[in-house]
N, C-alpha and C positions, 0 to 999 in steps of 0.2 A: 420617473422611477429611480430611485436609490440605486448607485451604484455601487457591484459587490469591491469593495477593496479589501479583502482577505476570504478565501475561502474556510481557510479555520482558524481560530481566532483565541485563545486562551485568556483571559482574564484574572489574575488574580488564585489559580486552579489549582486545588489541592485536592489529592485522594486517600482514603485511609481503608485498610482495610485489617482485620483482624484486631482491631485495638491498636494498628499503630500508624504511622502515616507515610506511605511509600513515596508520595509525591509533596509538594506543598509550594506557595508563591510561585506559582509558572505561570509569566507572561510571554504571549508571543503571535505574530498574525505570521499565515503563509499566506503568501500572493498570489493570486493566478500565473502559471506559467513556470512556479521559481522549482528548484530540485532542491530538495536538502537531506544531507545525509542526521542520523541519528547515535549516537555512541553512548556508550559507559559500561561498567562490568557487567556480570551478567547479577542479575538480579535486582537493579540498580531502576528498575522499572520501564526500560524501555516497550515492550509487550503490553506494559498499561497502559500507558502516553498511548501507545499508537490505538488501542481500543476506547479511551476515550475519544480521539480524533474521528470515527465511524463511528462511536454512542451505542459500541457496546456495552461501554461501563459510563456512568455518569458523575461528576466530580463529584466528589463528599465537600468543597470548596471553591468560592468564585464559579467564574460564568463560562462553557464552551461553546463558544457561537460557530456553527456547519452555512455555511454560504448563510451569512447574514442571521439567521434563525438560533436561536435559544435555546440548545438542546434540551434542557429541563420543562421546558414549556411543548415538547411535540408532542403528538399522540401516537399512542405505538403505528398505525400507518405511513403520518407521516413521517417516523421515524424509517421505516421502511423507505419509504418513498426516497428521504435522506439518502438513503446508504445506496441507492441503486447512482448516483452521481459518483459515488465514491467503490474503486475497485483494491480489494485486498491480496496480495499474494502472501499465504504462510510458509512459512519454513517447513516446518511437516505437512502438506499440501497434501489434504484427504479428497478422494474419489470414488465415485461408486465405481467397484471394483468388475461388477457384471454388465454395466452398461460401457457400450465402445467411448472411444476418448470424444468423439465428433458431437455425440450426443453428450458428455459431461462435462466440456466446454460452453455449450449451448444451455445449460439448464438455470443460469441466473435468468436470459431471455424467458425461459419456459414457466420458471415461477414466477414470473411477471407478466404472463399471457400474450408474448410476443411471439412471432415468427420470425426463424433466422432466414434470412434470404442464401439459396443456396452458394451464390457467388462470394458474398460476404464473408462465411463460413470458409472456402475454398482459399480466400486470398488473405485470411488473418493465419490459419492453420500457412499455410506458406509461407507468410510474416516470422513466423516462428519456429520453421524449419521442421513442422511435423505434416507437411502433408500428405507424406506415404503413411502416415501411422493414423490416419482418419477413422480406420475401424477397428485399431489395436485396442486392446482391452488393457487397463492401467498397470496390472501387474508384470505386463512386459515388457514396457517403461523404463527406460533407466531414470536417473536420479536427476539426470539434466533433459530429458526428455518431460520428467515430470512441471519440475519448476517451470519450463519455456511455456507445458501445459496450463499452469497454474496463470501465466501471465497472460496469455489469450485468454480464459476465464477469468480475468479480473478487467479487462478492456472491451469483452463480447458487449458491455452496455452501453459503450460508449461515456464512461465515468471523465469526469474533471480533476479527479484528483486518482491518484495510484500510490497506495502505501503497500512494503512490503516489509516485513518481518526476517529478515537473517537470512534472505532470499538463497544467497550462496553457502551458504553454514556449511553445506554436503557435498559440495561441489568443487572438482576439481580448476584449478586458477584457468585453464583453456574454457571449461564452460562457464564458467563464472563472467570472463569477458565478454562471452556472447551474448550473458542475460544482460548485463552490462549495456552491452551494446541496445536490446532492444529495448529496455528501459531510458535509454540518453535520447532515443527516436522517439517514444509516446513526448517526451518533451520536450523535444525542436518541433513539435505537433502543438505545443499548448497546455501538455499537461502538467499539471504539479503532481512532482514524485518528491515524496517520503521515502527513505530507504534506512531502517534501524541494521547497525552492522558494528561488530568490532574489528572488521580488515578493513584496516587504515591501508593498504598496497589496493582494494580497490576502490578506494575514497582517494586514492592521490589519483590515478588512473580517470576518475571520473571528473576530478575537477581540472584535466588536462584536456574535456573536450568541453564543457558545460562553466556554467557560474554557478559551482554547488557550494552552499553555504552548511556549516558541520554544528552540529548541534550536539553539546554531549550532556549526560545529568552524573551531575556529582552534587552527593549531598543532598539527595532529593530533591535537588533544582535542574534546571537547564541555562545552561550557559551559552553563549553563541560564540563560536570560534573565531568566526571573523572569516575574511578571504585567505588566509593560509595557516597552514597545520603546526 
């Protein structure tokens, strides 16, 4: 059996959208295990990068290979099937707002026809520091209670890879370390984290515990920083 040497894998990859070309020439493999941070100003397409990387969007150029496989070539299931290895946290992190937190943590399981085992449930929510708020309802949530929520709902699958979106954008620098924190854990576990951010104070902070490699687009490309900022 072929082994996976990059879980996502860029070729050649350009996107365009509106008549012009936000992305273009982006080569790059992530490796199992590795953390890399993501940078550039804001509209400089890091939000697209990261949705081609889950296939929600598909390059307008070059090839994006998801564990070995061909994005352009899946079929919407398995494209599905894709993305349940791969866990998102958004920056604006939506919730059904009338179902408790315990149940909208659980619901990637539920559209996949899984059962969450009760225990499981109990020691990821504690992972996260929300186990008293197991049947608080979202809008009473603070803003850092939300995201730590958002990140137990992008690991309830057990994903290989964790990309997150501006995860702290809203967050104050104390909670921002803690997501921090349990982000640099899913990957002394194994996991490859993706993290698009422009606080460089928590990209030095991260590559003070981790080998996180920084990746920024300028110029519609992506550049690779190297081992220091």
């Amino acid at each position: 059996m072929k082994a996976v040497v990059a879980v996502i894998s860029f070729e050649n990859v350009a996107y365009s959208y509106g008549g012009g070309e936000l992305l273009s020439e982006i080569s790059l493999r992530l490796a199992p295990g590795s953390f890399h941070f993501l940078t550039g100003p804001s509209g400089a397409g890091k939000s697209t990068f990261l949705k081609l990387c889950y296939a929600e969007l598909f390059p307008t150029g070059g090839k994006v290979t998801l564990f070995d496989r061909d994005v352009t070539g899946l079929k919407r299931d398995e494209v599905a099937m894709t993305r349940r290895r791969i866990g998102v946290v958004h920056q604006d992190c939506q919730f059904l707002d009338h179902l408790p937190l315990a149940t909208n943590v659980t619901l990637p399981l539920t559209v996949a026809g899984r059962e969450t085992p009760v225990q499981n449930l109990t020691d990821l929510l504690a992972w996260v520091g929300l186990a008293p708020m197991a049947d608080a309802l979202p809008p009473s949530l603070s803003g850092g209670e939300r995201q730590r929520a958002a990140v137990a709902r992008a690991v309830i699958m057990d994903p290989d890879v964790i990309l997150a979106d501006e995860p702290t954008g809203n967050l104050d620098w104390e909670m921002s370390l803690r997501l921090l924190t349990l982000l640099v854990e899913l990957n002394r576990m194994g996991k490859t984290i993706l993290i698009a951010t422009h606080d460089m104070n928590l990209i030095r902070q991260a590559k003070a515990q981790v080998a996180a490699r920084v990746l920024r687009i300028k110029d519609r490309r992506i550049q690779l920083a190297g081992a220091d900022l």
